[in-house]
Structures are given as C-alpha cells and as structure tokens.
matplotlib code that plots the C-alpha trace (Angstrom):
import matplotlib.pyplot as plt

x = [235.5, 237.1, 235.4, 234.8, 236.6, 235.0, 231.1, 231.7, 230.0, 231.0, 232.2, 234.0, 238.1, 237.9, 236.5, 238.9, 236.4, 233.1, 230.3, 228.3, 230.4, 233.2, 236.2, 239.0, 239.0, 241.9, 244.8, 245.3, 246.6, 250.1, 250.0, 250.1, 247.2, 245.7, 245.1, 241.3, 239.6, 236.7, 234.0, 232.6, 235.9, 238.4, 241.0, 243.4, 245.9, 245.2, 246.3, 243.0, 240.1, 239.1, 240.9, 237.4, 233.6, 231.4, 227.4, 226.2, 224.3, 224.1, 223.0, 220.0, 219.2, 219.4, 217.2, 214.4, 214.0, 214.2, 213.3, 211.4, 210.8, 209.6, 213.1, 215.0, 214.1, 215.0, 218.7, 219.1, 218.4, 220.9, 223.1, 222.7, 224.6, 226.8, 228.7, 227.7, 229.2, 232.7, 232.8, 232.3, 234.6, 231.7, 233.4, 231.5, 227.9, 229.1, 229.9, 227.1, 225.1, 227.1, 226.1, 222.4, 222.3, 223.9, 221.4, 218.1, 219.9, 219.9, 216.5, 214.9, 216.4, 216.1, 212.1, 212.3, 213.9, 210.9, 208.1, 209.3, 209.5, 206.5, 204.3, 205.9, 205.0, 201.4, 201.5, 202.8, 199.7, 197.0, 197.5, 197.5, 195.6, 195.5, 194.2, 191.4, 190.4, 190.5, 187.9, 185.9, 185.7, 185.0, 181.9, 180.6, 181.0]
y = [-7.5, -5.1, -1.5, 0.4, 3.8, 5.2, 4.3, 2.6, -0.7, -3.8, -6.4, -9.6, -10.3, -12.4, -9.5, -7.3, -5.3, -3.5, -5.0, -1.4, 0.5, -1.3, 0.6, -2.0, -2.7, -0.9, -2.9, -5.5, -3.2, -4.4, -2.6, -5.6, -6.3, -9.8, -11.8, -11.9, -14.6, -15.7, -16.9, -19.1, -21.7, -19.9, -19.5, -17.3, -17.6, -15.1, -17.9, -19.6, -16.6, -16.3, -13.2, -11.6, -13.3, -12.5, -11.1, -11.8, -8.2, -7.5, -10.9, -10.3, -7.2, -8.1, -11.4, -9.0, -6.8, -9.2, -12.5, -13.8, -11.0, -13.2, -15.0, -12.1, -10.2, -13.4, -13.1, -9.6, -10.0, -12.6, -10.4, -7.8, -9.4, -10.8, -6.9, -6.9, -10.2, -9.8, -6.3, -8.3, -10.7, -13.7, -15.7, -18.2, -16.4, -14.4, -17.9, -18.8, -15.6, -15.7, -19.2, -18.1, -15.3, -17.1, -20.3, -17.6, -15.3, -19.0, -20.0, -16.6, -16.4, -20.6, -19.6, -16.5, -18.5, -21.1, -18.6, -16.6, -19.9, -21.1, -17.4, -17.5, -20.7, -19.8, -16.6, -18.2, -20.7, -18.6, -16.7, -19.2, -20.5, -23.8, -22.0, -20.6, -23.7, -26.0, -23.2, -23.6, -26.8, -27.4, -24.9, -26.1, -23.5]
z = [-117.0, -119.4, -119.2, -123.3, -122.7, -125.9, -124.1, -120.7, -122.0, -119.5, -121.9, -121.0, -121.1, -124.3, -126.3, -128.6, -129.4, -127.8, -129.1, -128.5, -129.9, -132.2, -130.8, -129.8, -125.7, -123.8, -123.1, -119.5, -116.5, -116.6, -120.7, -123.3, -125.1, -124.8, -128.3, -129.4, -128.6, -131.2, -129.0, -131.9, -132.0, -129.2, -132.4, -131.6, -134.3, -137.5, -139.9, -139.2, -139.8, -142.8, -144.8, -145.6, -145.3, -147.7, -146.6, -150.5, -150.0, -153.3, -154.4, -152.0, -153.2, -156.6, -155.8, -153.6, -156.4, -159.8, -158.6, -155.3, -152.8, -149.5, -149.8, -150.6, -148.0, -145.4, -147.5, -146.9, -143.2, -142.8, -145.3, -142.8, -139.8, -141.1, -140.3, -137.1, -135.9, -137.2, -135.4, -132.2, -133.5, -133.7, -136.9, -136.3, -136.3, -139.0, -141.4, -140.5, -141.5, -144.6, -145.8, -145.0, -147.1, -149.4, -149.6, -149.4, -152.4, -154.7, -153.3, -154.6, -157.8, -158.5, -157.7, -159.9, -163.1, -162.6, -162.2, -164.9, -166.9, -166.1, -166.8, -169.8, -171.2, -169.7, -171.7, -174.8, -174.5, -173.2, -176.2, -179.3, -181.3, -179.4, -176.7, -178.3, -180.3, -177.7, -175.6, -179.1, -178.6, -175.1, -175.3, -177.9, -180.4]

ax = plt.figure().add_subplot(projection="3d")
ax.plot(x, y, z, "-o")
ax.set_aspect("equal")
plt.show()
C-alpha cells in the first residue's frame, strides 16, 4: 500500500495517482517510479490509451436545455464522471461513462426533434380550417 503525501489517503501499488486528491503517488522506496497500471484492462503501454476521451458535456447541456430534459440530465451525470475516472486512471469506467453520455445526449435530442415535430403538426392542425369544420360537423352545427 502506497501512502498520498499531498492527503495521507491509503491507495493501492497499481495506482499512479490518488484517487482523493489527484496528485501523482510518490515513487517505490528504492526511487523509480512504477508504470500505471489501468485497473480497467492492466495496459500499461501509453500507445494503447486513448490520446483524449470525450464526456460529450456540452452535448448534454445543450440536449437538457433545448430538447428532452429527463434524459439530459441522465447525460450530464454520466458526462460528469467521465473526469473523475481518468484522474484515478479508470479508462475503462471512463469509456464507458463516455459512450453513456453520448447515447443519453442522442436519445434527448432524437425525442426533442419528434416532439417538436409532432406539436407542430398538432399546432398547424388544431388551428385550420379543417380543424374547425370537422368540430362543426361533429356537433352538429
């Protein structure tokens, strides 16, 4: 067990960094630094991480505000962590964060298109002529 010296945090050997905190974890007593270890896959070569994962924040934010807000808000949660697992070095929760916020961003503004779509043609129909004639006709009037 590795000991934070920035906030005292036990973390185990494998992390690089604390999870508490974020500062990197001191070197092994005989001074190298061990390679991170990813708990998600056990990678340790760099050529294998993805260069930068995307949290799709600002799709969700966008999506909240414009289109569906119950999904929006489920994207912006998943948005949310997907920072806090690559500071622990968690690629793997962090893809998987990624791809969530991704697929509830879509969902909410798929459902927004449609519902705008469809209060739209309601509107444009409520408010015709057909509308009213065919009330005409079914009261009797």
């Amino acid at each position: 067990m590795k000991r934070c010296d920035s906030c005292g945090t036990e973390n185990s050997d494998e992390v690089a960094f604390c999870p508490t905190c974020g500062k990197p974890m001191p070197a092994d007593a005989d001074g190298r630094a061990e390679p991170a270890v990813f708990p998600a896959d056990g990678v340790r070569n760099n050529d294998a991480i993805p260069k930068r994962i995307e949290s799709h924040l600002v799709k969700a934010i966008i999506s909240t505000i414009c289109c569906c807000l119950p999904f929006g808000l489920v994207a912006i949660v998943y948005a949310a962590q997907v920072g806090p697992c690559l500071r622990v070095n968690d690629i793997g929760a962090a893809l998987e964060a990624s791809k969530k916020a991704d697929l509830w961003g879509n969902l909410a503004i798929g459902i927004g298109i449609i519902s705008q779509a469809l209060w739209f043609g309601f509107y444009k129909f409520a408010f015709s002529d057909a509308f009213f004639e065919l009330l005409r006709a079914n009261i009797g009037g």
